[in-house]
C-alpha positions as CSV (number, residue, x, y, z in Angstrom):
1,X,125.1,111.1,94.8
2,X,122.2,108.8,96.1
3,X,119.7,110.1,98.2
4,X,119.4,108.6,101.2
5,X,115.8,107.0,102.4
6,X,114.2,108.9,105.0
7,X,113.0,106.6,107.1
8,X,108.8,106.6,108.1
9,X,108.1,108.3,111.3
10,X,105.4,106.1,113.5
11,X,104.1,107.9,116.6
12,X,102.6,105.1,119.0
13,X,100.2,106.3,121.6
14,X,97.5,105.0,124.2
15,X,94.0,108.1,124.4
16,X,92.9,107.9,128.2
17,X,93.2,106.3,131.2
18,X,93.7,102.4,129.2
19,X,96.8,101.9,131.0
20,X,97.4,98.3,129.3
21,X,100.6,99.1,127.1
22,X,102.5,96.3,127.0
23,X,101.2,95.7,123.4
24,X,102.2,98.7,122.4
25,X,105.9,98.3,123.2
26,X,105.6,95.3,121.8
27,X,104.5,97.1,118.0
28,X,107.3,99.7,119.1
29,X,109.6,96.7,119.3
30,X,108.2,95.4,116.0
31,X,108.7,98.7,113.9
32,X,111.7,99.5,115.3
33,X,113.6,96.6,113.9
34,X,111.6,97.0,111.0
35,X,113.2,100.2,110.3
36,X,110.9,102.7,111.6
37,X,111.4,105.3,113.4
38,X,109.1,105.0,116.3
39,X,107.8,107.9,118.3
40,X,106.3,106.4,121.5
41,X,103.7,108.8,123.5
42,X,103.2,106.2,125.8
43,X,100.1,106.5,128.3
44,X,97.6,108.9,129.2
45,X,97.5,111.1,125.7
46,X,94.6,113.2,124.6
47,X,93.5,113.5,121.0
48,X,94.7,117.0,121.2
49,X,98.1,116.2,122.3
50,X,98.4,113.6,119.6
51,X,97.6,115.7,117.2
52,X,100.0,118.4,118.4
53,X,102.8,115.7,118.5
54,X,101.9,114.8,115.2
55,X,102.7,117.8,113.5
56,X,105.5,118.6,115.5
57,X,107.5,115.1,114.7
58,X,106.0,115.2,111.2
59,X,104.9,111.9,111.8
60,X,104.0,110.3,108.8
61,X,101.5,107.6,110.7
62,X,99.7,107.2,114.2
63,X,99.2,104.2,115.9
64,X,96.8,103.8,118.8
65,X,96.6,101.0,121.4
66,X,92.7,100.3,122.3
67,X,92.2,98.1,124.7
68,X,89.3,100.1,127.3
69,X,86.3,99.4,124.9
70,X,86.4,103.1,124.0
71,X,87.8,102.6,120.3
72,X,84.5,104.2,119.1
73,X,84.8,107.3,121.2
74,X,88.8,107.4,121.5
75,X,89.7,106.9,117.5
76,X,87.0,109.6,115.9
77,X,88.4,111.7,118.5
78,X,91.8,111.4,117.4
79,X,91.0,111.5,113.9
80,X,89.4,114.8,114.0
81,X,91.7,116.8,116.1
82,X,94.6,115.0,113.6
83,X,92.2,117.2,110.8
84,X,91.6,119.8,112.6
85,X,95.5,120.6,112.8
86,X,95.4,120.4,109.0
87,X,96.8,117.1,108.5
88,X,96.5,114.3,106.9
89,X,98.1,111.7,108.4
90,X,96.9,108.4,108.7
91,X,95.6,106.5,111.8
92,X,95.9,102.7,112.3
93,X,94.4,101.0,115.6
94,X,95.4,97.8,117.5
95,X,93.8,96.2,120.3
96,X,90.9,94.7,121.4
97,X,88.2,96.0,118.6
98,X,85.2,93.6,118.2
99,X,85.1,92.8,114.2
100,X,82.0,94.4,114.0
101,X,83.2,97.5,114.9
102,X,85.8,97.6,112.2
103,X,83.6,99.1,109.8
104,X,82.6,102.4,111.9
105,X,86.2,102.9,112.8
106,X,87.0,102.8,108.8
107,X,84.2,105.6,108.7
108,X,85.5,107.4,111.1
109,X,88.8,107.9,109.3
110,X,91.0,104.5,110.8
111,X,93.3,103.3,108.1
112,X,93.8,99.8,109.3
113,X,92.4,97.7,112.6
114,X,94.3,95.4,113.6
115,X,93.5,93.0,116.5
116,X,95.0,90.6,118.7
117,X,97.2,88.1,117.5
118,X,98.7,90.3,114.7
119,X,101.8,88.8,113.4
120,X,104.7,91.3,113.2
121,X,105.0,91.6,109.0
122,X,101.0,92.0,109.5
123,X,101.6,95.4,111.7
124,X,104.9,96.6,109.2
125,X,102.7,96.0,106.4
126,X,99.8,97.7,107.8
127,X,101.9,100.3,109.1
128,X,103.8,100.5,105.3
129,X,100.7,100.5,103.2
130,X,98.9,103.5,105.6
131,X,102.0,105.5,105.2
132,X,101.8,104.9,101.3
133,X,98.3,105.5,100.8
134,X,97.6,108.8,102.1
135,X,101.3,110.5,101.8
136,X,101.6,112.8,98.8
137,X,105.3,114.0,97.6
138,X,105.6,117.6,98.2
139,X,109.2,119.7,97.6
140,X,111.1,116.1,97.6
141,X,109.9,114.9,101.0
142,X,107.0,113.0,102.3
143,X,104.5,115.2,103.5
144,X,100.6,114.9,105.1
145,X,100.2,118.4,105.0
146,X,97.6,119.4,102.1
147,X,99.8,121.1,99.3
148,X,100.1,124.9,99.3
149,X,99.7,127.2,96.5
150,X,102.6,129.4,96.1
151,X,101.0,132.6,96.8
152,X,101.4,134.3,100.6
């Protein structure tokens, strides 16, 4: 027998009061026929519920929508409380995120940036290639949990 692919988990979400989503449903949109399985937060989130989501759905990467000017605040944030449940999941940004900018939010644990104008195969493959780098094979699945040792 074959296995069959699991397909990667993407939960989208918006940190704060940036209530400017129709970009986001637009990646939703995008991922979704690109065979993801999209988990959509929508609005209003906190890092903490993010992160709680995020273990929960075993998401495999989060996507945030930035478009308040807070990306510097708003993505460490998330980042953090993502490691402070113990995972390792990758985050990728979109929005509005001035170019120079980029580079702290790479510091601060973003795994791609992506900013207006993004074609579609640009967010799968950004998407794709955050899932790929930071996902380890534990037990057969696709896990960014770090690896446990077998003793209890």
């Amino acid at each position: 027998m074959s296995e069959v692919a699991t397909p990667l988990r993407v939960l989208l979400a918006k940190v704060g009061f940036d209530g400017h989503d129709r970009g986001l449903k637009v990646v939703a949109r995008i991922l979704r026929d690109a065979g993801v399985e999209v988990l959509y937060l929508g609005l209003r989130q906190t890092a903490d519920t993010i992160a709680a989501a995020t273990l929960q759905e075993d998401a495999d990467v989060v996507a945030l929508s930035v478009h308040n000017g807070a990306h510097l605040t708003i993505v460490p944030e998330v980042v953090a409380a993502i490691r402070a449940a113990g995972l390792h999941t990758p985050v990728v940004v979109g929005g509005i995120v001035p170019s120079v900018d980029i580079p702290r939010l790479e510091e601060a644990g973003a795994a791609a940036v992506l900013g207006p104008g993004a074609s579609a195969s640009e967010v799968v493959a950004a998407v794709r290639a955050a899932a790929d780098s930071r996902s380890v094979e534990v037990a057969g699945r696709r896990s960014h949990l770090p690896e446990q040792s077998e003793e209890r």
